[in-house]
Structure formats: structure tokens, C-alpha cells
Backbone as a chain_set.jsonl record, in Angstrom:
{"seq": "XXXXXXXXXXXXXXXXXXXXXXXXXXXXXXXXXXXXXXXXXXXXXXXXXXXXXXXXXXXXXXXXXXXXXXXXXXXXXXXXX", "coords": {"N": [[28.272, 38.148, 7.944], [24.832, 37.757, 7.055], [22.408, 38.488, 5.304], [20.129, 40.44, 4.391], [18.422, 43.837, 4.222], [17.516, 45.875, 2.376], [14.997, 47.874, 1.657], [14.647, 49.504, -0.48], [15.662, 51.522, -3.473], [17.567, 53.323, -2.141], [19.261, 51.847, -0.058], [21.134, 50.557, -0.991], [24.357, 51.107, -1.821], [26.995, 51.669, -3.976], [30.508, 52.39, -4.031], [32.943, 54.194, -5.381], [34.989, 52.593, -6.167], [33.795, 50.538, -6.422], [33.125, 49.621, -4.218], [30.901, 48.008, -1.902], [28.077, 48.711, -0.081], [25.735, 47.665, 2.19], [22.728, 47.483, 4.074], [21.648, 45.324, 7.027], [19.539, 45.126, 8.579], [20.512, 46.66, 11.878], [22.775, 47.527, 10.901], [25.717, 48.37, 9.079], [26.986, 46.201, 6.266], [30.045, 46.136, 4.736], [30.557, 44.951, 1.326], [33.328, 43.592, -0.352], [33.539, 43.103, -4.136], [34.986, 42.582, -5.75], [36.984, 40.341, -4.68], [35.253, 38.607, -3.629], [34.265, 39.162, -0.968], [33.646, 40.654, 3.004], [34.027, 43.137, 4.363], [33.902, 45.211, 5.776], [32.016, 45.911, 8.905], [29.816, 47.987, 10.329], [28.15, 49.184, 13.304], [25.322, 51.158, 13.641], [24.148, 53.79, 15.965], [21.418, 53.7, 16.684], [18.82, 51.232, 17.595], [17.75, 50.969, 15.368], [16.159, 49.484, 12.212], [18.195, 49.943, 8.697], [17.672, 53.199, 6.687], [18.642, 54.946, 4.736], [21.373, 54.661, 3.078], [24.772, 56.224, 2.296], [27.697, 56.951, 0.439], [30.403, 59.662, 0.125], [31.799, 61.396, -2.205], [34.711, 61.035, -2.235], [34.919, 59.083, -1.583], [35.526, 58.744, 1.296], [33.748, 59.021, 3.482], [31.013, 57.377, 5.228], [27.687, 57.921, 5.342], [24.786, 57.265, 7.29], [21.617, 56.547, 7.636], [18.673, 56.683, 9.825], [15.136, 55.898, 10.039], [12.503, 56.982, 12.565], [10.637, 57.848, 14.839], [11.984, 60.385, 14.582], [14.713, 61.381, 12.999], [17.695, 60.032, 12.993], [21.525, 59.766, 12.143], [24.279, 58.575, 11.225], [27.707, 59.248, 10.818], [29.993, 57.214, 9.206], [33.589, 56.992, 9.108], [36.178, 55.925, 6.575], [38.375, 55.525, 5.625], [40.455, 54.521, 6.98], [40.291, 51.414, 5.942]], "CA": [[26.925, 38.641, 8.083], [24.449, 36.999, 6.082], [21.014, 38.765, 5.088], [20.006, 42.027, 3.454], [17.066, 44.291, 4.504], [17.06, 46.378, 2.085], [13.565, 48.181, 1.155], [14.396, 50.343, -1.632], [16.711, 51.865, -3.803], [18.677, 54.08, -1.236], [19.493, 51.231, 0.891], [22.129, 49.563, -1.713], [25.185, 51.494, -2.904], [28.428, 51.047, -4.522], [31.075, 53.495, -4.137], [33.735, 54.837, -7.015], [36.37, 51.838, -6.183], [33.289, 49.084, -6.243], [32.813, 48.502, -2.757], [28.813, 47.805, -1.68], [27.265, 48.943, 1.469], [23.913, 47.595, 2.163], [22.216, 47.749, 5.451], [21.191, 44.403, 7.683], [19.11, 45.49, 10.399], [20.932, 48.456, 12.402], [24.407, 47.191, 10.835], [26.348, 48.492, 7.606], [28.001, 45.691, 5.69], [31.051, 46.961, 3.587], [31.509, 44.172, 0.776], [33.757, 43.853, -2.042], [33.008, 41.714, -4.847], [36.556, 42.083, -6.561], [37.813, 39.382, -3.954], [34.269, 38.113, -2.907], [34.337, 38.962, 0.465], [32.63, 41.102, 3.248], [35.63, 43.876, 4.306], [33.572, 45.519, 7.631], [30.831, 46.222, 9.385], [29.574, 49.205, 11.083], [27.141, 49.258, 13.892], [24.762, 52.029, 13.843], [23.583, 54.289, 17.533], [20.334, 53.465, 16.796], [18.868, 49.895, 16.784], [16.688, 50.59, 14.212], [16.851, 49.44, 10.737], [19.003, 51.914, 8.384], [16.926, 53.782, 6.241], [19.286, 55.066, 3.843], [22.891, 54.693, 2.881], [25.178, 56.853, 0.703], [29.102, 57.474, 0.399], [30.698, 60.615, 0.059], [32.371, 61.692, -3.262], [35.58, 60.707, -2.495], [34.82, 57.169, -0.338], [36.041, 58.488, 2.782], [32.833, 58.428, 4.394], [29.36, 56.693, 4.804], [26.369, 58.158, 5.76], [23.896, 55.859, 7.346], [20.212, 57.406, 8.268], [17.281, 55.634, 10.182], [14.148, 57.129, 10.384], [11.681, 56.427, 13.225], [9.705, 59.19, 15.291], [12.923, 61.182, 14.673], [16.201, 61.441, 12.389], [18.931, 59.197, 13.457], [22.116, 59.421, 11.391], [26.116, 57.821, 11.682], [28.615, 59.279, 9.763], [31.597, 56.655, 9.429], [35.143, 57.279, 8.356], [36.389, 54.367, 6.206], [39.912, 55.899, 5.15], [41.25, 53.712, 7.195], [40.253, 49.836, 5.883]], "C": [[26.136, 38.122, 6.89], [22.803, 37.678, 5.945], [21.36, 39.997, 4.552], [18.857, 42.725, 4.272], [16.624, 45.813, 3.72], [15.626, 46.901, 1.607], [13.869, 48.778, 0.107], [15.753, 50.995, -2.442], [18.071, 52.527, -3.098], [19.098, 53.058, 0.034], [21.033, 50.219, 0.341], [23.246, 50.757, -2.476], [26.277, 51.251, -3.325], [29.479, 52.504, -4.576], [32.575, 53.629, -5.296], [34.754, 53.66, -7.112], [34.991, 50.574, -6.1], [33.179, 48.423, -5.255], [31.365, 48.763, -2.359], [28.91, 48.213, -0.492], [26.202, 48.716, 1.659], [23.562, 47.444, 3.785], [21.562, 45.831, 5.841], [20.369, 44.123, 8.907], [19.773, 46.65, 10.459], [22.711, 48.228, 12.071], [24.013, 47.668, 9.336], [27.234, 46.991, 7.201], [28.462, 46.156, 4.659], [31.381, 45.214, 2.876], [32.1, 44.616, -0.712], [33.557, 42.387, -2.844], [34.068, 41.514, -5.902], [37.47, 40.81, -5.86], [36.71, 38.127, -3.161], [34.06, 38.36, -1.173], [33.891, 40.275, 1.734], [34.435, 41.976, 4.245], [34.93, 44.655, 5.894], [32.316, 45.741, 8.04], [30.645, 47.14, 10.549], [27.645, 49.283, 11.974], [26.314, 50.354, 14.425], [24.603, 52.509, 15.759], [23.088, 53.837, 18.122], [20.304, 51.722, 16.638], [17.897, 49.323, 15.896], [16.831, 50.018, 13.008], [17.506, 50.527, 10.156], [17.759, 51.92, 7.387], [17.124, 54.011, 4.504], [20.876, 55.399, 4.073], [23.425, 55.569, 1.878], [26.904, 57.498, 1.31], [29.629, 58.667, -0.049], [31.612, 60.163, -1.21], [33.719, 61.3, -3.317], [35.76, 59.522, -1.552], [35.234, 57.087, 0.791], [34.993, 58.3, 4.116], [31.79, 58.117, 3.835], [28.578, 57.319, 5.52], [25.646, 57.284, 6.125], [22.872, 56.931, 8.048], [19.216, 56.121, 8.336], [16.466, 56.467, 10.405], [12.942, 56.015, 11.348], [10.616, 57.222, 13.832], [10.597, 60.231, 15.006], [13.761, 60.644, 13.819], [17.027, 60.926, 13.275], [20.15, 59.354, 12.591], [23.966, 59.11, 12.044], [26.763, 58.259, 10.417], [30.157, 58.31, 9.964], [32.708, 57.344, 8.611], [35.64, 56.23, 7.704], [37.994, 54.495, 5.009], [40.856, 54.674, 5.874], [41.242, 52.189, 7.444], [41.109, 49.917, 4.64]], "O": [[26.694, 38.04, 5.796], [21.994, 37.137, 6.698], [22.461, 40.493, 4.314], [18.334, 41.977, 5.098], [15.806, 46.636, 4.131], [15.044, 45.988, 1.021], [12.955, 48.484, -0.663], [16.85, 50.889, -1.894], [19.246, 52.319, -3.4], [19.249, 53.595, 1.131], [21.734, 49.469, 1.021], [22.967, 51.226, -3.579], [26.654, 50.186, -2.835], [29.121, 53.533, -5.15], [32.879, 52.614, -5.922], [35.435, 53.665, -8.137], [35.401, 49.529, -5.595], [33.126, 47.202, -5.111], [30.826, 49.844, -2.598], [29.948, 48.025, 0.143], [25.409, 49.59, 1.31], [24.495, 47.278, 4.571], [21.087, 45.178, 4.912], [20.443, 43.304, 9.824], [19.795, 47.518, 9.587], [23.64, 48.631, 12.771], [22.989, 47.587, 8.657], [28.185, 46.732, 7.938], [27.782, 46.569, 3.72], [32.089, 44.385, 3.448], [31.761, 45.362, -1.631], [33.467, 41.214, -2.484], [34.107, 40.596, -6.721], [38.485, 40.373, -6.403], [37.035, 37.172, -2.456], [33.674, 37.488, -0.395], [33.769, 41.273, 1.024], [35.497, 41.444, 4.568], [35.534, 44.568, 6.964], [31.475, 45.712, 7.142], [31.277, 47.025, 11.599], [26.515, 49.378, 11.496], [26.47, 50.612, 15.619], [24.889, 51.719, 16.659], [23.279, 53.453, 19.276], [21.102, 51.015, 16.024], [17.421, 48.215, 15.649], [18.011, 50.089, 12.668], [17.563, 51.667, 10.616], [16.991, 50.968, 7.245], [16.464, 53.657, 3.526], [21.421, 56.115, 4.914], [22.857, 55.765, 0.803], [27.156, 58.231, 2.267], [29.065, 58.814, -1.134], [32.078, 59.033, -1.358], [34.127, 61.159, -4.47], [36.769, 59.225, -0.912], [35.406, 56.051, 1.434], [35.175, 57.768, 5.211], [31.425, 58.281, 2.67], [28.899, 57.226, 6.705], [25.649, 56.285, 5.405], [23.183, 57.87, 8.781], [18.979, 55.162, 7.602], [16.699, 57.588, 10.854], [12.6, 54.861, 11.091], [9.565, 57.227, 13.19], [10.024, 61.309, 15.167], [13.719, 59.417, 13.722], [17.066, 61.42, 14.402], [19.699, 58.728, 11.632], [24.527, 59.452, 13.084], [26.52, 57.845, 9.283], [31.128, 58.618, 10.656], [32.59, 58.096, 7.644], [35.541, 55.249, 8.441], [38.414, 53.828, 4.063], [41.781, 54.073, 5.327], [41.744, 51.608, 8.407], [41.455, 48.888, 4.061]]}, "num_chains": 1, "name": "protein.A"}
């Protein structure tokens, strides 16, 4: 996957082991940058842009929120990459 779309600070994060999540359109890319390389991708409900991203305290999940006339959100599980 090759682009970004982030708008703003809550669209880029890094979670406690250094792995990125940034949004591309209505897709999550999971990369790591300890090996260079892009580890998964998660395709939102909605096919809106995401909004905002953010990982849970212990990296097992991602939050992904789009906002449009209404709240959209995807919680992934990512225990098991």
C-alpha cells in the first residue's frame, strides 16, 4: 500500500512495541519500521476515509473511527499477527 491520508495528528500512531498505523483512504496500514516493512492491512465497514486511529494499552486492539453524517467505528483484534 503506498500513500498516506493522514489530516492530523490522530490519524498517525505508534503502539508500545513500535508498530505504526496510519490510515489510507478507508484502509488501516499496520507497518513496522524495525524490519522496514508493511505487516497488514485492515479494511474498514465504511468507505470513508478514517478519521482517527488509536491502539489500546496493551496492542491488542485498534480503534479506527470515520466521521461523516454519523459515527462509524472498527474495532480490530491484532493479537494474532
Amino acid at each position: 500500500m503506498i500513500g498516506i491520508t493522514a489530516s492530523n495528528k490522530t490519524n498517525f500512531v505508534v503502539d508500545k512495541n513500535g508498530l505504526i498505523a496510519y490510515p489510507a483512504g478507508a484502509v488501516v496500514v499496520l507497518y513496522n519500521p524495525k524490519n522496514n516493512s508493511q505487516v497488514k492491512f485492515f479494511q474498514t465497514q465504511n468507505p470513508k476515509p478514517i478519521s482517527a486511529i488509536c491502539f489500546s494499552e496493551d496492542s491488542n486492539y485498534l480503534a479506527v473511527a470515520e466521521v461523516n453524517f454519523i459515527l462509524f467505528y472498527d474495532i480490530f483484534y491484532l493479537n494474532l499477527l
